[in-house]
N, C-alpha and C positions, 0 to 999 in steps of 0.2 A: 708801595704796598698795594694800593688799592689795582695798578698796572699788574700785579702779580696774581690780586683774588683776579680780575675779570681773565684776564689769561686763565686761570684757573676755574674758571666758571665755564670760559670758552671752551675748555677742555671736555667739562664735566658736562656737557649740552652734546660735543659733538660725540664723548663715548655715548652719552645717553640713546641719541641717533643709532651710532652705530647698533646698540645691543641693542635696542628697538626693532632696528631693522632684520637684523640676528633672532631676535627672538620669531620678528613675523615672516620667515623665512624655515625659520625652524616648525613653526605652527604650519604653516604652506608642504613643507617634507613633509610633516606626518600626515595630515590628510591626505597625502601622495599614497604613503604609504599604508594610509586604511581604506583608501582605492584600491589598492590594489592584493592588499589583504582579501576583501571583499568579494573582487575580479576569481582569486584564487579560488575561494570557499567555495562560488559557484560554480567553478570549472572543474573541478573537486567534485562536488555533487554529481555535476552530472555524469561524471568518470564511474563513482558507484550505480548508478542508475543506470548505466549501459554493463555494466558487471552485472547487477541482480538480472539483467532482461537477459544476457547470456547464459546467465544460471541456468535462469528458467529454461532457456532452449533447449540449455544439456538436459537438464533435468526432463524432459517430456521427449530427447531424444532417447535417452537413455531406457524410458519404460516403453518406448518405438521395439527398441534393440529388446527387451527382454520378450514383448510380445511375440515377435519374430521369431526370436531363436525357439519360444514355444511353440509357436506353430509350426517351424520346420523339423524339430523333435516327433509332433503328432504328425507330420507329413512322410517322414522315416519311418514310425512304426506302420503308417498304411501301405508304405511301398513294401516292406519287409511282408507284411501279411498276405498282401496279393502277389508278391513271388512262392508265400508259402501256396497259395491258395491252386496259382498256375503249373509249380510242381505239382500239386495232387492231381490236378487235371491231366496233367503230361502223364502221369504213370498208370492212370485208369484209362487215358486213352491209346497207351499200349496194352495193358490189358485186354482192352475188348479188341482191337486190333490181332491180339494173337487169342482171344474166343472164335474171335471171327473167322481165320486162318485155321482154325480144329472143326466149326462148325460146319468150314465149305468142304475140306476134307472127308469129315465124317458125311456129307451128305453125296459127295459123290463117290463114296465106298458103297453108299447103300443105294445110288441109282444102279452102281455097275451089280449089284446083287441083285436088286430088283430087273433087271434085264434078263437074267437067268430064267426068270418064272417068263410062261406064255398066257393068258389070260383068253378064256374061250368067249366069244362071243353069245351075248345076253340078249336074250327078247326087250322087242319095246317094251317100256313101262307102261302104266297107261296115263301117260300123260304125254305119252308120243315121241321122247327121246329113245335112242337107246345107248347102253352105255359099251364102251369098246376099252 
């Protein structure tokens, strides 16, 4: 019997071993695994931290973009005004181009009229011109 406890004892030492060993192996994993928990959460972090700083970019491209389109808006209505503005000038400047066209007309209707009359010859003034 007592041939049977120490076999039985021999047993109960080397499972003890074993599970010991099992347990400090099991403890060894998990710290493996809260390494690398850890490892995650931070590389995780930083994943959002370049997502906010994207944000951000869009976000100050985006009111980039709204500025623009307003000023290309205010940049349209000045090209619109100054086409209106350059039509006005175009049509006044035919305008006077056909005043122009009546007044050379009318002025050479009334040289060739004024040629008809003879004008007599005037004494000096007395300032010593005279007039012809």
């Amino acid at each position: 019997m007592s041939r049977e406890i120490r076999g039985l004892a021999n047993q109960a030492t080397a499972a003890s071993k074993i599970t010991a060993s099992l347990i400090e192996n099991s403890f060894k994993t998990i710290e493996n695994g809260k390494n690398i928990a850890n490892k995650t959460a931070d590389s995780l972090s930083e994943v959002v931290e370049g997502v906010e700083r994207v944000t951000g970019s869009l976000n100050s491209i985006t009111a980039a973009s709204v500025r623009q389109a307003g000023a290309i808006s205010q940049i349209m209505l000045d090209v619109n005004e100054i086409s209106g503005v350059v039509q006005t000038n175009s049509a006044t400047a035919e305008e006077s181009a056909a005043a122009s066209e009546e007044l050379s007309s009318q002025a050479l209707l009334l040289h060739h009229l004024s040629e008809q009359f003879k004008l007599k010859e005037l004494p000096e003034n007395h300032y010593g011109a005279s007039f012809k």
